[in-house]
N, C-alpha and C positions, 0 to 999 in steps of 0.2 A: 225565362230560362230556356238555351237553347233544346232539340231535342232531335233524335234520330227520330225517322219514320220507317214504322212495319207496315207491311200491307199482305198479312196471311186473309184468308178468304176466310167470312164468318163460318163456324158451325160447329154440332155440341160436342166434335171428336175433340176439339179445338180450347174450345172453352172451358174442358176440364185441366188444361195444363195452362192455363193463363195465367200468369202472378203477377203484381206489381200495380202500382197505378194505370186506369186507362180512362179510353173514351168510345162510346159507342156511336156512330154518323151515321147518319140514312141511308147511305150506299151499299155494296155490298163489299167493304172492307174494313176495317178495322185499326186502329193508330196507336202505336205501345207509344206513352212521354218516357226516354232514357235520360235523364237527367247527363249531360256532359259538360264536365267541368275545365277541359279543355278549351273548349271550341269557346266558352264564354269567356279564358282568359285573353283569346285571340282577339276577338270583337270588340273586348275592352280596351286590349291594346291598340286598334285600328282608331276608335273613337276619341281616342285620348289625344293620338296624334294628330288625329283631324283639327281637335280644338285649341290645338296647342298650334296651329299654322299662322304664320302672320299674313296679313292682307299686304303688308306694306313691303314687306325682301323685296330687294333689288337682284338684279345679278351683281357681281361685283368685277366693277369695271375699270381695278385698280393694278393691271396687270402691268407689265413695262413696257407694252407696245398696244397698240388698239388689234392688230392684226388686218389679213390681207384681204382686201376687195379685189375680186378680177370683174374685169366687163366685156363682153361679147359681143361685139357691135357686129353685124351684118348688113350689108350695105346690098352686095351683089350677089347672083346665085349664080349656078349652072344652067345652061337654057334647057335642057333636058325636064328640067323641074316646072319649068314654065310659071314662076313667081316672077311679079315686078321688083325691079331695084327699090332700095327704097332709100331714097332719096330725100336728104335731109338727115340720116339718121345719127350723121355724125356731130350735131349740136347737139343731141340727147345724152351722146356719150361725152363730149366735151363738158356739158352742162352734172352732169352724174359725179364726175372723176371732181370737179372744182369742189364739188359740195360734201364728198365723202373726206376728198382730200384735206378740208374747214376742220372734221369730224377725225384727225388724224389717222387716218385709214393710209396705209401703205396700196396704192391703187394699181394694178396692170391690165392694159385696155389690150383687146386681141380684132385686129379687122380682118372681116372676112374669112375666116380660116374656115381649113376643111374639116371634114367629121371625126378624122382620124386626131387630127392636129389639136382638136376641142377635147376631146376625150381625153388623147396623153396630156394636154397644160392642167385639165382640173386634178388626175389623178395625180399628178407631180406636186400640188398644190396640196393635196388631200395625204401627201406622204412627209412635206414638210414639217418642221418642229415648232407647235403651236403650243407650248408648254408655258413660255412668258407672253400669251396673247389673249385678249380679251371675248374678241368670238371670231366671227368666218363670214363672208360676204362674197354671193354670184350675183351677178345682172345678166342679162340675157335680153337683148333689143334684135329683134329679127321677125320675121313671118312665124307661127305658128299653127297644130291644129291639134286639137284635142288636147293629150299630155306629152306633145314633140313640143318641138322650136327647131327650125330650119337651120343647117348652115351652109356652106356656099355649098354642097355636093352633095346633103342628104337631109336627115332628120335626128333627131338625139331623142329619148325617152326623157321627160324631169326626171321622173323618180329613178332613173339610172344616175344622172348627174347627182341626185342627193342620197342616196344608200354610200355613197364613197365616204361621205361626210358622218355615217352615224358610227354609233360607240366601236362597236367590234373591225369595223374599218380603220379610224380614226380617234385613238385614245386620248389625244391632246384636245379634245372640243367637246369628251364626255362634261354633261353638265356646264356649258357656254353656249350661247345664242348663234344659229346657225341661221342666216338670213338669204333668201331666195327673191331675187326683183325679177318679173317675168315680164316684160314688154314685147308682146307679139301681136301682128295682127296679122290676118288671115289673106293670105293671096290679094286676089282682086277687090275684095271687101272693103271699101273704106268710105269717110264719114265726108262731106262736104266741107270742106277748110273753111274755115273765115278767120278772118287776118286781125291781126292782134301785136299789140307790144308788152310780152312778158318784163315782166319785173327788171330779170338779170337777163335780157338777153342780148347780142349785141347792137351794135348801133344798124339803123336799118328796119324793115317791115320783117316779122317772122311769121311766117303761113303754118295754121295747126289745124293736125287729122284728129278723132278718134280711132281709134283701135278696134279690130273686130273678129278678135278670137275668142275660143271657150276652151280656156284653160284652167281645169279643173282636177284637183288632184290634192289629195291630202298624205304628205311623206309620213311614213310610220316611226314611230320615236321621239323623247322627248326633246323640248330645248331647239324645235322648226321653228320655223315663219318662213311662208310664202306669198308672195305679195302679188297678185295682176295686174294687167290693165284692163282688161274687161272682163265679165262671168258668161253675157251674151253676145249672140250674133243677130248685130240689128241695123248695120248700116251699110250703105253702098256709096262709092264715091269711084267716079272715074276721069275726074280733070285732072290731068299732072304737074302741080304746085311746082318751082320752083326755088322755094325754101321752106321744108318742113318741122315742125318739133312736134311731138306729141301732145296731146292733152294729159295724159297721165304722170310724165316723167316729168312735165313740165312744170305739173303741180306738186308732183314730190321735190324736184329741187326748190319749189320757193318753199314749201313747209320746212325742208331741211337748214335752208337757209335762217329761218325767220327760229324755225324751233329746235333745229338738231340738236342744242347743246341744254335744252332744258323742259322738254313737252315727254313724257314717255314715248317710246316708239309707238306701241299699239294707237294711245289714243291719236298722235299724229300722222298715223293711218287713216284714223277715220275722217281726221280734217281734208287731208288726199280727196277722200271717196265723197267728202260731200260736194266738195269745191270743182270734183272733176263730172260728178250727178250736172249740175248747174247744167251741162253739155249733152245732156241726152246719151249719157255711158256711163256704165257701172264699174268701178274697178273692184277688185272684194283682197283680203288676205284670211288664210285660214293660220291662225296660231295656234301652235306647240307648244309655249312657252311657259314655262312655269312661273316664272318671277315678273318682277316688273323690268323694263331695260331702258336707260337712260344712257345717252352718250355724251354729258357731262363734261366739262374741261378737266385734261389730268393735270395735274399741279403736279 
């Protein structure tokens, strides 16, 4: 039975106005049980609903459109900034947009843009009418460090790019899956290439880095996902490959490929993170999500 707690101080002035049930404790305080018949219908009602939750809800992703992916590709910076180009980074984006595109995603890819320019396309994005859409999609392929990501002339906050998208901003994505790809690596940081021929990649040798930022950040609110490419800073690489793809994006487009249309997201996240471990890099996603999310064919 719930109960309020009293805490008068013992003594016999005390104890001649005492009524009701008690308990006497070693200390030097005292505990009235107030029976409250309130608070125990709360409890009850909290509990009930707990057991009444299905393991199995999906979101439902039977809306008239899948809704918009933008991708942020950053290729070049300001010298000012003193970051490398990064070079290659446009198979990552070509490789992302084919695979969302599978996934019917309405895709809009942005190269190089400035910080001002990043900022007005998400909020224009974040003011659109997402009422017949199923959820929301950023990429974001560039340098990062901490909770930025680079663009050609500065830095952007995540959690600034994703506060646009939650409920009180953005009423048309209350309760749908709002989806964050962060592919950043750190300035000079990077992993020694070795050369490989991905799945879907084109005809020809493709050279692949790890990533080596610490992007770390948990957006407030229900119905996120954030997804990295790496959680640490562990690698150094300074030979300038001539044709690059990531190891992380590389391995999200073959899983999206192989599974976008029937694996849950979350767990085909963690196929990502195993397959991208193999490589001596972590990539991590921290989930929001309350349901399960599948991106299914819409019939």
């Amino acid at each position: 039975m719930p109960c309020f707690l009293s805490t008068e101080p013992r003594g016999s002035r005390y104890k001649e106005k005492r009524r009701g049930p008690r308990t006497e404790p070693s200390g030097n305080y005292r505990f009235n049980l107030v029976p409250n018949t309130q608070t125990h219908c709360i409890h009850y009602s909290f509990f009930s609903e707990i057991n009444s939750l299905d393991p199995a809800e999906e979101y439902k992703m039977c809306n008239k459109r899948r809704v918009l992916a933008l991708i942020f590709n950053q290729e070049k910076f300001f010298g000012r900034l003193g970051l490398n180009d990064r070079v290659g980074t446009s198979a990552d984006r070509y490789n992302l947009k084919e695979r969302l595109k599978d996934l019917k995603f309405e895709v809009r890819c942005y190269d190089n843009y400035k910080q001002v320019d990043v900022l007005d396309e998400i909020a224009k994005a974040a003011e659109e009418d997402h009422s017949d859409a199923d959820c929301f999609l950023l990429a974001f392929l560039s340098h990062g460090e901490d909770n930025h990501v680079y663009c050609y002339d500065g830095k952007i906050c995540i959690q600034d790019m994703m506060s646009m998208f939650k409920g009180d901003n953005c009423r048309d994505l209350v309760g749908k899956p709002k989806i964050f790809i962060i592919q950043a690596c750190r300035g000079k940081l990077f992993d020694e290439g070795v050369t490989v021929t991905p799945a879907d990649a084109v005809d020809g040798i493709v050279e692949v880095f790890a990533d080596a930022c610490a992007i770390r950040t948990l957006p407030a609110g229900a119905d996120f996902i954030i997804c990295s490419s790496v959680y640490l800073i562990y690698h150094k690489h300074t030979r300038p490959p001539t044709k690059k793809v990531s190891w992380y994006i590389q391995a999200l487009c073959e899983m999206l490929r192989k599974y976008g249309n029937s694996l849950e997201f979350t767990e085909l996240l963690t196929l990502v993170n195993r397959k991208v471990s193999m490589r001596n890099q972590m990539p991590c996603f921290a989930s929001m999500l309350t349901k399960k999310l599948y991106f299914r064919p819409k019939k």
